[in-house]
C-alpha positions, -999 to 999 in steps of 0.1 A, spaced: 866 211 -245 848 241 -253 844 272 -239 817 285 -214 802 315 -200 822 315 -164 802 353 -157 773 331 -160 784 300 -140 803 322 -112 767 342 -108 748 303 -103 774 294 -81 764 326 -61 731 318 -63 731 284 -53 750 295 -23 729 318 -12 701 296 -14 716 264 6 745 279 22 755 247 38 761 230 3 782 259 -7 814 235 -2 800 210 -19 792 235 -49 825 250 -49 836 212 -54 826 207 -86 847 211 -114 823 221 -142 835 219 -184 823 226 -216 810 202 -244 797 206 -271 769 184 -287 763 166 -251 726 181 -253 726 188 -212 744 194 -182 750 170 -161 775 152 -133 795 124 -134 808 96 -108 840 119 -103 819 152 -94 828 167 -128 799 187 -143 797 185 -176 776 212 -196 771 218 -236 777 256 -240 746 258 -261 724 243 -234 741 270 -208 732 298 -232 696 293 -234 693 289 -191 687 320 -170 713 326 -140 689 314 -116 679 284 -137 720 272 -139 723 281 -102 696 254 -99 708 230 -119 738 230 -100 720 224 -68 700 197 -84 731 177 -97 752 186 -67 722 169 -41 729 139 -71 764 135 -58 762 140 -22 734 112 -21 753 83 -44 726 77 -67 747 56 -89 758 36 -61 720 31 -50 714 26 -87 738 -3 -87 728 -17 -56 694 -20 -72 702 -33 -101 680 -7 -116 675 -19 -153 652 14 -163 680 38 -160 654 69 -171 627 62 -148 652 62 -121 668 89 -133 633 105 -128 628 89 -90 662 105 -81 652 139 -92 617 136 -73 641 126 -41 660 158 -46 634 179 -58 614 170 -28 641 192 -7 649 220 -30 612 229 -33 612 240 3 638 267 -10 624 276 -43 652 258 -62 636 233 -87 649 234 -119 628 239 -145 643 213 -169 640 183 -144 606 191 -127 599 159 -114 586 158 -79 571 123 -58 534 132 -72 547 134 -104 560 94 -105 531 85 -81 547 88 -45 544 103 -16 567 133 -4 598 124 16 609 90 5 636 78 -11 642 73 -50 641 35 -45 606 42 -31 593 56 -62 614 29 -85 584 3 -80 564 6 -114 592 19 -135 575 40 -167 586 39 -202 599 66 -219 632 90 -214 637 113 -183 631 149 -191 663 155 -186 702 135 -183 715 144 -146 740 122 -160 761 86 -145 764 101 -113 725 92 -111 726 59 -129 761 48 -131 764 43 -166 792 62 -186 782 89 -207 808 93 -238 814 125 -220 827 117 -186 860 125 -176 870 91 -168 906 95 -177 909 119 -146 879 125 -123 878 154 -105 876 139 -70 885 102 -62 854 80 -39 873 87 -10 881 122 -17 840 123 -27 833 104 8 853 127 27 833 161 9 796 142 19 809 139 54 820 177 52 785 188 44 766 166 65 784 184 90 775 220 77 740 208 73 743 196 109 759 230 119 732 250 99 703 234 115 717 234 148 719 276 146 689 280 130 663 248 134 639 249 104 664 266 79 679 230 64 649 210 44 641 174 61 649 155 37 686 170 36 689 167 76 677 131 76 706 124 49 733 145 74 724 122 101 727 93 86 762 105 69 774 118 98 756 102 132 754 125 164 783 111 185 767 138 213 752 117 246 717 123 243 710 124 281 737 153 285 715 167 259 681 163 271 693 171 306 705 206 292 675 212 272 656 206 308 677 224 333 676 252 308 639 251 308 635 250 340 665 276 348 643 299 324 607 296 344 622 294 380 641 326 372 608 349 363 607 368 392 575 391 388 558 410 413 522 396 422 494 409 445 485 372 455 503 378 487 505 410 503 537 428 508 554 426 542 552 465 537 516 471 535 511 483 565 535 509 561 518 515 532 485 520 541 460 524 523 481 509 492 479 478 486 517 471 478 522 435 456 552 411 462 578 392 446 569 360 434 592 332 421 573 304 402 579 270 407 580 252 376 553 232 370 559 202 348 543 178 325 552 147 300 538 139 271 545 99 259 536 89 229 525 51 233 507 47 200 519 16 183 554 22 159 566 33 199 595 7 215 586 2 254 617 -4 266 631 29 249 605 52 264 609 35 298 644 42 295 633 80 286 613 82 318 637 70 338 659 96 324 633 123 332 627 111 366 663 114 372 670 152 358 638 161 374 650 147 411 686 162 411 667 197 401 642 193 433 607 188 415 599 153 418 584 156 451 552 172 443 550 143 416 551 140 381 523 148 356 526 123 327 500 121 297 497 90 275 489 96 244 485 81 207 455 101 189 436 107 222 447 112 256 441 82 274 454 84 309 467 114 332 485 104 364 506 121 386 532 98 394 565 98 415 586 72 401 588 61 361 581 30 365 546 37 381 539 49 346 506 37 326 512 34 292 478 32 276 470 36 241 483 17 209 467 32 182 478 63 153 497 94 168 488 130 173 509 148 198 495 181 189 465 166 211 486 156 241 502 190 239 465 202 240 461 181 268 486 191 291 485 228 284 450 225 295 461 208 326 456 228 363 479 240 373 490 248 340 524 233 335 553 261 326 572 234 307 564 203 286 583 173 278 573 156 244 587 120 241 578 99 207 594 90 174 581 119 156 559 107 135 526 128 140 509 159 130 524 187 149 511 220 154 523 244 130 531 272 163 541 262 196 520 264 228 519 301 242 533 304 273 553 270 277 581 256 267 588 224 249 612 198 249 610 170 219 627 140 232 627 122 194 631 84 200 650 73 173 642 38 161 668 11 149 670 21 112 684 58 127 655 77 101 643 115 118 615 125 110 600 158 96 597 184 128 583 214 139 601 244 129 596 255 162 612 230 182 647 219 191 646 182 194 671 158 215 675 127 198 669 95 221 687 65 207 693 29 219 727 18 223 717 -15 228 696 -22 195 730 -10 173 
């Protein structure tokens, strides 16, 4: 072995840290080793990092720090082990489709290392899809650069194979780790953790949470929140105007929350999911004493199609069938008289959202999770409940 700059690697470690916090136990992981003549830096099956000094030398701080994030994302999503389950037999071009699966997520944070560019336009996909995705129409010709067998699965000459740094279950037990920190980050800050990365957590690490307890909490506190705005208001005069006289004197006013439902019934939705979702609206709404003036409930796909105030689910019309756009049902219902103080969204997520939320209301994304268990890209803004269906596991 030969010797490296650690002040150099302990800086990148730093930076990758700082950069995706939640992957800094993954980082730390690593072991990472000097060779010389290996012409790269790169990470093998056992979550060693192998890197020729020379090639070290000639990267900036911030350049190794992503590099390590690069080849760390390598590790955490088994590339080899999709590699092999694909019989890939272009080990460069997926090499390449890997790094565009990786790259797609560490864009969003500025981390794309200059030495393996490659993003899904550049091997003629589309953003957030997976490396076998892109592996179609495999191109001729090397990779940019060797992430190394932890991509491919094929030893390098350099591997530490005699004694790899962590063992597959020691490996499986450090992806499980992270997908909880991702989990965890998300969860404090929703928006901070890419998509790509938090679709990966979840299907590491499933949410064991009950998603009714969740949703019901996400509407109670909604509802807690608007029926607890107690604001004066000269609608109704004060029982003290007279004493008052000539001033007009307002009164305290306690809103009733006003709500409304979004469904998304444009074709990828499952009926029996979102009746199931209504139902579990209907119920929360009941036991909080605002089903009685009826339920406003909005079917939409890419138009809004039916408005009914309803008191039971099941009296529901789900009209529609075509593409989705719920940023036109939330269009919809803000515009709705009177204008609802909270919003329920229920679809599977895939639309166009807004890039803000509506002024003035709140929103809660019930995300109906289909039987493959993939989430979607969502709004910054929001904090989604995840619906799934026992049932169809």
């Amino acid at each position: 072995m030969t010797e490296l700059d650690r002040h150099k690697l302990a800086a990148a470690r730093v930076w990758a840290t700082a950069r995706m916090p939640y992957l800094s136990s993954a980082l730390f992981a690593m072991r990472v080793r000097g060779v010389a003549g290996t012409g790269t830096v790169a990470v093998d099956q056992g979550w060693t990092v192998t890197a020729d000094p020379t090639v070290l030398d000639r990267l900036e701080t911030v350049e190794a720090g992503r590099m390590l994030l690069h080849l760390v994302l390598h590790a955490l999503r088994e590339h080899s082990a999709r590699a092999d389950a694909l019989a890939v037999d272009a080990p460069p071009w997926w090499n390449r489709c890997a790094d565009a699966e990786v790259n797609d997520d560490l864009v969003e944070v500025d981390a794309v290392p200059a030495s393996a560019p490659d993003l899904p336009a550049s091997v003629g996909g589309i953003d957030h899809r997976l490396a076998e995705d892109y592996y179609g129409s495999p191109v001729a010709g090397p990779a940019p650069w060797d992430c190394g067998s932890a991509v491919d699965g094929r030893l390098r000459p350099w591997d530490a194979t005699a004694s790899p740094h962590l063992t597959p279950s020691e490996a499986e037990l450090m992806r499980a780790r992270t997908a909880a920190d991702v989990q965890q980050a998300h969860a404090r800050e929703p928006g901070t953790v890419p998509a790509g990365l938090l679709r990966w957590a979840q299907m590491v690490l499933p949410s064991r949470v009950d998603w009714r307890r969740v949703l019901a909490a996400e509407i109670r506190h909604a509802i807690a929140a608007v029926a607890g705005s107690v604001d004066y208001s000269y609608r109704r005069p004060s029982r003290r105007a007279a004493a008052a006289f000539p001033a007009v004197l307002p009164t305290l006013h306690r809103p009733v929350p006003q709500v409304a439902v979004v469904c998304d019934t444009s074709g990828s939705m499952h009926d029996e999911l979102l009746a199931r979702a209504l139902a579990e609206v209907e119920g929360i709404l009941t036991r909080a004493g605002l089903r009685s003036a009826g339920l406003r409930v909005l079917a939409v796909d890419t138009d809004v199609h039916a408005v009914s105030r309803v008191s039971r689910a099941r009296d529901v019309v789900l009209a529609g069938g075509g593409g989705t756009d719920m940023g036109r049902g939330l269009d919809a219902a803000v515009a709705l008289r009177p204008r609802p103080s909270i919003v329920i969204v229920l679809t599977d997520g895939f639309t166009p959202w807004p890039a803000d939320p509506p002024r003035g209301v709140r929103v809660v994304i019930g995300v109906l999770v289909d039987i493959e268990g993939l989430v979607p890209d969502l709004p910054a803004w929001s904090r989604p409940v995840l619906i799934d269906d026992e049932a169809r596991r």
